[in-house]
ChimeraX commands (.cxc) that place a marker at each C-alpha (Angstrom):
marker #1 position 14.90,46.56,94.49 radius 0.5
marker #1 position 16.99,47.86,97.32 radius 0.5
marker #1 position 20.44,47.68,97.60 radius 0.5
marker #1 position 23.49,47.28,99.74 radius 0.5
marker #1 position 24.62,51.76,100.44 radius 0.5
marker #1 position 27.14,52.20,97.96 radius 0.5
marker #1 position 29.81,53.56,100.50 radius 0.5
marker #1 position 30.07,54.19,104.73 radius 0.5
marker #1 position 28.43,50.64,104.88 radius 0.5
marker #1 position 29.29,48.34,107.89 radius 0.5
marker #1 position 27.59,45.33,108.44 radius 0.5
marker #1 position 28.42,42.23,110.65 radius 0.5
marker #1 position 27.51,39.02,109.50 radius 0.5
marker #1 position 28.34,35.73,112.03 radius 0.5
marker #1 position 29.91,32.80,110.62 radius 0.5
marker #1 position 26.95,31.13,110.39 radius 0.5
marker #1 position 24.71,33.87,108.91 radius 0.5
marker #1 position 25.60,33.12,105.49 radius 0.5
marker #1 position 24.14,30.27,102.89 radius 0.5
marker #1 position 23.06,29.67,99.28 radius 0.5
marker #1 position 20.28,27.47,97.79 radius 0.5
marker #1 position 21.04,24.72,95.73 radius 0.5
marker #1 position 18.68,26.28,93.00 radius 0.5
marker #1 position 19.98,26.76,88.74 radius 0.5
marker #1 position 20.64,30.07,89.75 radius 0.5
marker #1 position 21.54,29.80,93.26 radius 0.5
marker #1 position 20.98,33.18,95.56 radius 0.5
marker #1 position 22.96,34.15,98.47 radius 0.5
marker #1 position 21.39,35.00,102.18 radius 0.5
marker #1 position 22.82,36.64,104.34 radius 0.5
marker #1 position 21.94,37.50,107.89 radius 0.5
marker #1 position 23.09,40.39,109.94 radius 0.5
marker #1 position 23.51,41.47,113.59 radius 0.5
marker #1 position 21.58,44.28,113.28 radius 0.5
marker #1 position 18.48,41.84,112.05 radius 0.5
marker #1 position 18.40,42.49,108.93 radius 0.5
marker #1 position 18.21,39.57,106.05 radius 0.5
marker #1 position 19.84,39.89,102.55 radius 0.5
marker #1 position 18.81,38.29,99.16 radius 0.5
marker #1 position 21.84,38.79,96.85 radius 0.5
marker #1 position 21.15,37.22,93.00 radius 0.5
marker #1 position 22.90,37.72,89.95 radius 0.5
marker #1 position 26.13,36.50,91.34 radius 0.5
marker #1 position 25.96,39.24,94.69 radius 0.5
marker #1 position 25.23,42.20,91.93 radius 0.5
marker #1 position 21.77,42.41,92.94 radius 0.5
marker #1 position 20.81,42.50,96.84 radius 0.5
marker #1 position 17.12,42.91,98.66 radius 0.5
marker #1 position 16.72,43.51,101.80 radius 0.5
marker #1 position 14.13,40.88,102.78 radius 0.5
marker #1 position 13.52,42.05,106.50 radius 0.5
marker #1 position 14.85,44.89,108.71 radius 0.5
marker #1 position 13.70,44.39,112.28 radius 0.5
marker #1 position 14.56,41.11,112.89 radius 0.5
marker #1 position 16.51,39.82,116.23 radius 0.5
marker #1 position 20.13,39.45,115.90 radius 0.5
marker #1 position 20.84,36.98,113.13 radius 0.5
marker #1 position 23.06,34.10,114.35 radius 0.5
marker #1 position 22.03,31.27,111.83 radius 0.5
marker #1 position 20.86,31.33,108.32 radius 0.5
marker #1 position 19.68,27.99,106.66 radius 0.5
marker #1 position 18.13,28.08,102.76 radius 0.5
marker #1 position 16.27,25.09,101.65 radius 0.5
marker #1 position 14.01,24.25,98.38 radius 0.5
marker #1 position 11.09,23.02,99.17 radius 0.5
marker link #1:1,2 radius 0.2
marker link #1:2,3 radius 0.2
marker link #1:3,4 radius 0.2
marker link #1:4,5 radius 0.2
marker link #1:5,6 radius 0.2
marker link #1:6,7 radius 0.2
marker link #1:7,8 radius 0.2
marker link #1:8,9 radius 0.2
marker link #1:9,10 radius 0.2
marker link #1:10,11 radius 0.2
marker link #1:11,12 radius 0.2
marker link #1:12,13 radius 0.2
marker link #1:13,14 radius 0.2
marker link #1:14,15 radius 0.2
marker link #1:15,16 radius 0.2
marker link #1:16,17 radius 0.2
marker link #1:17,18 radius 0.2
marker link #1:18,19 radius 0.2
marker link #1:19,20 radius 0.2
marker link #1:20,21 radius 0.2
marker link #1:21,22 radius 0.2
marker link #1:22,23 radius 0.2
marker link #1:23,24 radius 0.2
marker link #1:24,25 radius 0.2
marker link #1:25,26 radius 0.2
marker link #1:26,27 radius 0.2
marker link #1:27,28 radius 0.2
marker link #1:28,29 radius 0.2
marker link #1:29,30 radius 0.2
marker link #1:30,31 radius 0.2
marker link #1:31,32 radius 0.2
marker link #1:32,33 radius 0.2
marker link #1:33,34 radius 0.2
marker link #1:34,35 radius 0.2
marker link #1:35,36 radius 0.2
marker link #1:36,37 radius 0.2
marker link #1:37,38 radius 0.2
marker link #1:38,39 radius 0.2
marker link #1:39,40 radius 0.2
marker link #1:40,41 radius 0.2
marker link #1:41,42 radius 0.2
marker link #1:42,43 radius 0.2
marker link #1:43,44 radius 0.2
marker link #1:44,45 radius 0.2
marker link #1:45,46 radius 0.2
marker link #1:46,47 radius 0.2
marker link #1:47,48 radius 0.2
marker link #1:48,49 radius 0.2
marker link #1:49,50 radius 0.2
marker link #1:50,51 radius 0.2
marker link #1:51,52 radius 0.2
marker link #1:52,53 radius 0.2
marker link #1:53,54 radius 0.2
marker link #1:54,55 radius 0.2
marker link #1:55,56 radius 0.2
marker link #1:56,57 radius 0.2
marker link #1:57,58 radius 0.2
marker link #1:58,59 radius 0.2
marker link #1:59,60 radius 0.2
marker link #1:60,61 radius 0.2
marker link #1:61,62 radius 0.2
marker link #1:62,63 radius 0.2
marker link #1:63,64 radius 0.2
marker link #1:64,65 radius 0.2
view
């Protein structure tokens, strides 16, 4: 598991970067302008870094399938 840096962290996330799925316990995605994607679970206590070379990140849409 990786995490968000503890401190001197900057990221900028676009209004639409941001959604959760409509699981029991839902997670949090987040999507940068620096291309990278973010998994947080456990209430945002735990965060992955899903991808890290992505385009910029304008929209970010989680569905269940």
């Amino acid at each position: 598991m990786t995490c968000f840096p503890k401190k001197d962290s900057f990221f900028t996330v676009q209004r639409d970067a941001m959604d959760m799925d409509d699981l029991k316990s839902p997670a949090l995605y987040v999507g940068t302008t620096t291309g990278q994607l973010w998994i947080g679970r456990e209430g945002g206590e735990e965060w992955d870094c899903a991808f890290d070379s992505l385009p910029r990140i304008h929209c970010v849409k989680a569905a269940v399938v």
